[in-house]
N, C-alpha and C positions, 0 to 999 in steps of 0.2 A: 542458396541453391546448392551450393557444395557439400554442406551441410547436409542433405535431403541424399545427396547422393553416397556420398562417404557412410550414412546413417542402413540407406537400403544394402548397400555392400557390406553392412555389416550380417544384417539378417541372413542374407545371401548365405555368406559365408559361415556363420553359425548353422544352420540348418543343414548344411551338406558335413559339419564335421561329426564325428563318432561320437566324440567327447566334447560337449560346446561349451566355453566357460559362460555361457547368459543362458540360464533355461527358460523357455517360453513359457512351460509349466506355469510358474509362476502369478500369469495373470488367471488364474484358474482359482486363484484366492481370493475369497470376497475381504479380507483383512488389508490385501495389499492392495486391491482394488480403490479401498474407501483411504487407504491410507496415501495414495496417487492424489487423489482426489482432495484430502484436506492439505496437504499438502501445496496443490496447483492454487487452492481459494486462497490460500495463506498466502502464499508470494504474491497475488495480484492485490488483495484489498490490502499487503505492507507497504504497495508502493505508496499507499493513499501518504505516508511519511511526505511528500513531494511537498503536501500543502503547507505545513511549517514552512519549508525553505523557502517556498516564494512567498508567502506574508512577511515575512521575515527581508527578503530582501528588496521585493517591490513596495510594500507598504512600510515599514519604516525606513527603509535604505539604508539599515546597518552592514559591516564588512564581515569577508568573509571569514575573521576571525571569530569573533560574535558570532555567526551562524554556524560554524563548527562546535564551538562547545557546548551549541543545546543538545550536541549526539552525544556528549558526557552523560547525562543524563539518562538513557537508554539502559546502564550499566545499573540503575537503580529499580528501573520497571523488571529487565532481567531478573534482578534478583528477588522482588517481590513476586513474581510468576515462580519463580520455582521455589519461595516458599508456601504458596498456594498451592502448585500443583503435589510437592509432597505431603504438607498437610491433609490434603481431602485425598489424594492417594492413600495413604495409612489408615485413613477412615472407612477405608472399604467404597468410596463414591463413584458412579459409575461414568466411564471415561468420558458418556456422552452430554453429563452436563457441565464437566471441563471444556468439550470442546465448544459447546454454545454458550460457555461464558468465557472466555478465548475472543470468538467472533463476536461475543457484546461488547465487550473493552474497545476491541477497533473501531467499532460501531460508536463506543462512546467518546474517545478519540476524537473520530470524524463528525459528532455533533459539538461535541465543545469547538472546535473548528468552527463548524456553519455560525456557530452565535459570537465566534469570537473576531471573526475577521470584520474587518470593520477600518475608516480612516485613521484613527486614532486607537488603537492596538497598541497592548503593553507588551515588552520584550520579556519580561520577567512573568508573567502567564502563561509562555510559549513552551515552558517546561513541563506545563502538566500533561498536554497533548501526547507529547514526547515520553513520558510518565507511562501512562496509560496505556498508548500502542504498542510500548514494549514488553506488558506487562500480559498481556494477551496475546502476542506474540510469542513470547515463553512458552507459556501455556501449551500450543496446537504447536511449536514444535519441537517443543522433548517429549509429549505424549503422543502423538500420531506414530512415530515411531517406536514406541511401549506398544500402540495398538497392533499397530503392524505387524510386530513380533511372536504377537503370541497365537497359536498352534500354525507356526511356519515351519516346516521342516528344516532342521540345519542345515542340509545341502543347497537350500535360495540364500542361505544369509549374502553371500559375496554378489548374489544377481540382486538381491535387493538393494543393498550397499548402493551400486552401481544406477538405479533406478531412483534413488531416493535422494541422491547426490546431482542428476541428470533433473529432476524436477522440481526440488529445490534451489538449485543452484545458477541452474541455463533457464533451463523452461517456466516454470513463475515468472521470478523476475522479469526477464524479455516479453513475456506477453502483457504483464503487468505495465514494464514501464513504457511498451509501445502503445498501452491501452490509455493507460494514464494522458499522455504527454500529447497524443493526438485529438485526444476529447478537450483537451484542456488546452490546445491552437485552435480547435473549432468551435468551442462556445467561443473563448477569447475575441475571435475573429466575430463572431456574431454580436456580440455586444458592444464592440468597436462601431461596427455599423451601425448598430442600434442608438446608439448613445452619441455618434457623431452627426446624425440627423437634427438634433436638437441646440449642437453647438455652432451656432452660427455669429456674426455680429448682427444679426435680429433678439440676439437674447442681450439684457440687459446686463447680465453679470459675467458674462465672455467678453461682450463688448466694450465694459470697462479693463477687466483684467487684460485685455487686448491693449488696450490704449497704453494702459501701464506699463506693457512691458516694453512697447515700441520707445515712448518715452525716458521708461532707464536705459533702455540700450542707446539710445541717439543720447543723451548724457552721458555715458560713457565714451562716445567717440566714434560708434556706429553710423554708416550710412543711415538712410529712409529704407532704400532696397535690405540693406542686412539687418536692419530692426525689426522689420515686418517678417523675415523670414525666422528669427529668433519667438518671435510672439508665434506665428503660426507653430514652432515645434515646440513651444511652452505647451499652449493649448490642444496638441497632442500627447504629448506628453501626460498629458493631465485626463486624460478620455484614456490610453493606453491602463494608465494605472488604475483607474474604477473597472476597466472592462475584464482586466485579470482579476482583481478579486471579488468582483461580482462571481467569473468563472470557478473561483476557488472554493465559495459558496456553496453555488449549484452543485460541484461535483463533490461539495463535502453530507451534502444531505442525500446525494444519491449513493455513495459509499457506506453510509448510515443505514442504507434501507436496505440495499446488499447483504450487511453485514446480519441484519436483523434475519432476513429469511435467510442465512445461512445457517443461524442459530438455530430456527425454530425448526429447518430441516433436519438438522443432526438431532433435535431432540425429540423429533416426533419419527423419526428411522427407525423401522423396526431388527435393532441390532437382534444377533445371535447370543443366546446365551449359552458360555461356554459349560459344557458339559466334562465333569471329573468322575472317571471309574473308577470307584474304591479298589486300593490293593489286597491282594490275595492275602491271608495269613495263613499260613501254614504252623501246622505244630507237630515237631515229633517226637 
């Protein structure tokens, strides 16, 4: 809320001065307009990076050592995106099918995800993901900002700066990873429910895995009252973690589908072609 407010007092204030360092002009640019815009897609479909970490930490239940250095890895798709995007830069290739193959990478990302999550998931595959998302990542943002730039007048560069830093930086991410993280409590929760309907001791193989565990726990030295409470948070336990990556799933194949018609929209946009006035030649 403070935010919202501190935000309007800025405008406020810009508006009544002489000299405003933020020109509003500015959105007056369909350059900076579209470039707001790939920009804001870009931060919310990099949150989809989430789904590594929890496969990674609910499905195999490695530590957080191990899941930090699959962001090593990032430093490699980096670099492969901006050998890309310079390569087919130099080529003369036009920005728009960078930036839907940009959004196909994440896209692709997000479906190696959907097929790859699974009980039994390898830790050492988890880097191609990782590979991938960064590598189209690159891509949509060292170019959106090339797009941006060009016939911007020099007097928006520092309002740009400021607009491009504010939507990459705050606004993406935060809407991203409030999008993410609330989708991904509310399926979670929905397949808990789902999936706990069918785990009862009427099922034949809860009701053994049941028994088993009340048993090692009372051989260990457990009450009947603390073994049975041990077995029921087994057998939650065990529901919790199918119903996250079932979630992980769901919301890797709809990040996929996202991704895809974000592609096809940039490539079927009908961008402007910039137009160059030959120079005068003079001869005297």
């Amino acid at each position: 809320m403070s935010a919202v407010c501190f935000t309007a007092l800025f405008i406020y204030m810009e508006k009544r001065q002489y000299s405003p360092y933020f020109l509003m002009d500015i959105f007056k640019l369909s350059s900076i307009r579209m470039g707001i815009l790939l920009f804001l897609l870009l931060m919310i479909f990099n949150s989809s990076a989430m789904f590594v970490n929890v496969f990674t930490g609910v499905g195999m239940k490695i530590d957080n050592w191990q899941n930090a250095s699959l962001g090593n890895w990032t430093m490699l798709g980096y670099f492969i995106g901006c050998i890309i995007a310079v390569m087919l830069g130099s080529r003369g290739v036009h920005l728009k099918y960078l930036f839907s193959l940009g959004f196909v990478l994440i896209g692709l990302s997000a479906l190696f995800m959907y097929f790859e999550v699974q009980t039994s998931g390898l830790y050492e595959r988890m880097k191609y993901p990782v590979i991938i998302r960064a590598t189209g990542m690159m891509l949509l943002y060292s170019l959106t900002a090339v797009h941006a730039n060009q016939r911007m007048p020099y007097k928006y560069l520092s309002t740009w700066i400021c607009i491009m830093l504010t939507v990459r930086m705050v606004m993406g991410p935060s809407i991203g990873t409030a999008l993410y993280t609330n989708v991904m409590q509310h399926r979670q929760q929905h397949y808990v429910t789902r999936f706990a309907q069918d785990r009862d001791l009427l099922n034949p193989e809860v009701a053994a895995s049941y028994s088993q565990t009340v048993k090692g726990m009372q051989y260990q030295g457990k009450s009947e009252q603390e073994a049975e409470q041990m077995a029921a948070m087994s057998a939650k336990g065990s529901v919790q973690v199918q119903a996250t990556l079932s979630a992980v799933k769901e919301m890797s194949g709809w990040t996929f589908y996202g991704c895809m018609a974000c592609a096809v929209f940039f490539l079927l946009f009908p961008w402007k072609k910039r137009k160059l006035e030959p120079f005068a030649v003079t001869v005297s």
